[in-house]
C-alpha positions, 0 to 999 in steps of 0.5 A: 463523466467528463465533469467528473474525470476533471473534478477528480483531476483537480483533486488529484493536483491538490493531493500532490502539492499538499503530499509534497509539501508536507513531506518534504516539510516534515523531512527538513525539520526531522533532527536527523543530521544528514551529514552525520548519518552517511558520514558517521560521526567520527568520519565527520568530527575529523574532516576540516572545515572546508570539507564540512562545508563542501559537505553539507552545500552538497547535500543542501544542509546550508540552504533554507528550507524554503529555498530548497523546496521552491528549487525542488518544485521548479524541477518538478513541474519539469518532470524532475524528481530531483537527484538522490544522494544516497543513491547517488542516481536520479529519483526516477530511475531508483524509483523506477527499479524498484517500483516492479518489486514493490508493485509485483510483491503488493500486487499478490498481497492485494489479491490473495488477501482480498479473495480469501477475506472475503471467502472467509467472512461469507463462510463465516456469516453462513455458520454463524455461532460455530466452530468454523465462525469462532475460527475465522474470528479468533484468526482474525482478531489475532492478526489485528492485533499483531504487527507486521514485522512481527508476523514476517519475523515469525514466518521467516524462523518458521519456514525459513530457519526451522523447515528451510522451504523458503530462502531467508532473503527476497534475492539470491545470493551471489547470483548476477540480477541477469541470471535470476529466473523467474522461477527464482523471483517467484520463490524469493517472494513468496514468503514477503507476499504470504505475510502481506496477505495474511495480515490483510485477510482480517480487515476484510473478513471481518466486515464482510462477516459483518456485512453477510450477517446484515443480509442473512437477516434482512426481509428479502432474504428471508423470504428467499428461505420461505420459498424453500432456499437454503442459507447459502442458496438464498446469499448466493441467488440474493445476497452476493451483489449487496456484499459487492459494494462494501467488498470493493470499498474494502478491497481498494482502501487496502492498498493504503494499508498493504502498502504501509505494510510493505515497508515493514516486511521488505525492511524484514526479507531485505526485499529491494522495493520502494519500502526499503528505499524509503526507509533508507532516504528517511535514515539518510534525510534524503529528502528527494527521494523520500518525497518522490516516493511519497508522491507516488504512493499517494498517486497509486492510493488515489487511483485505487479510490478512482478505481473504486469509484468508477467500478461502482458504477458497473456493478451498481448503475445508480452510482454512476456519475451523471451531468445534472440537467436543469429542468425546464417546466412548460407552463 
């Protein structure tokens, strides 16, 4: 187990240089102009020389790439993500008032779509070929296919706009963040967590309904029937701990996607998370931020896959990591 934790350390490390430098690669090389999106251009085509220069040694328009990124690095290994010049605050600190929103709202999503795909792709499976079968398919093929902003657009005119039960925005409005309740948080997210998790059933209904059908027809449980067990009987008594496996892979591969999604709807809802944020710093060529919150979306994906990893190994014993040990024959 040690050799394992360390090995996967060492993947974790290498992860990080490759996300950071890719990102804050690709950052630098965008054509957005910096100065120009969070000066604007006609703000920008009337200052002077000397403020354009002032500008743009501020925000590091005038430093190679490569200098900026070793300058970067060198805080980092300090524990300093750098400043945010958008939001004119350290990376840590914006990262770290909106990581509970984001967390909170994908952390919903994550549950709720898991638990109901994989309800919904056993019942499936126990009525393969009727109407309930051809429901939960024809559902899920359709949100597959449907983009998510899309998906969140549509819930928000619905049960927004029409029928008014859920407000249009992730935040009161006019109401000091000291003063929002619980209550109140809960009922501004409910409708960004709703469109997450009915996006991300699909995925895992349709593997599991893959998956259920494999074991409905595999030897064993057919014998299970011989003995007198019904369909469902013989899935729950023989079947649910070979659905565990892939239903965890599933769950945990996820996060990747559940957090590409919240970009989109908190973009949507005007929700205040690390979606919204990293929209903004793209726009803005903000590249601090963006690489820290890139950092910490690949650190939070990789935990999920640790997670994943290691809980196979409680469900199933023979997956657990174990030191090889050489044999030694006696002649």
């Amino acid at each position: 187990m040690a050799r394992y934790v360390v090995s996967q350390l060492g993947r974790f490390l290498l992860l990080m240089m490759a996300v950071a430098v890719v990102t804050f690669a690709l950052v630098s090389l965008s054509p957005v102009d910096p100065l120009q999106a969070n000066v604007g251009q006609a703000a920008l085509m009337s200052m002077s020389e000397e403020k354009r220069a002032a500008l743009a040694a501020y925000w590091g328009a005038d430093t190679p790439m490569l200098e900026r990124f070793l300058a970067w690095a060198g805080d980092l290994l300090h524990g300093d993500l750098g400043m945010s010049l958008r939001y004119n605050a350290p990376v840590a600190e914006v990262i770290a008032s909106r990581a509970a929103n984001s967390l909170a709202l994908m952390g919903v999503a994550w549950v709720v779509s898991g638990v109901l795909g994989f309800v919904l792709g056993v019942a499936a499976a126990l009525r393969e070929g009727r109407l309930l079968d051809r429901f939960v398919c024809g559902y899920c093929f359709v949100l597959a296919a449907s983009p998510t902003f899309w998906v969140g657009l549509l819930l928000l005119m619905v049960f927004s706009v029409r029928l008014g039960w859920f407000p249009g925005f992730s935040v009161p409005v006019g109401v000091a963040a000291a003063d929002v309740t619980f209550a109140d948080a809960l009922h501004h997210m409910a409708l960004p967590a709703i469109t997450l998790s009915v996006v991300g059933v699909a995925n895992v209904a349709l593997h599991t309904r893959a998956k259920a059908i494999d074991v409905l027809n595999s030897d064993y449980v057919r014998f299970a029937r011989a003995r007198g067990l019904t369909r469902r009987e013989a899935l729950i008594r023989h079947g649910l701990r070979n659905l565990a496996l892939p239903a965890i892979t599933l769950q945990f591969s996820q996060i990747a996607e559940i957090f590409g999604g919240s970009v989109l709807v908190e973009e949507v809802f005007s929700y205040p998370g690390l979606g919204q944020a990293a929209v903004t710093a793209g726009l803005g060529g903000d590249v601090a931020l963006l690489a820290g919150i890139a950092l910490v979306s690949a650190a939070l994906v990789f935990t999920g896959n640790l997670a994943a990893n290691l809980i196979y190994g409680l469900v199933d014993p023979r997956m657990r990591p174990v030191r090889r040990q050489k044999e030694v024959a006696d002649d």
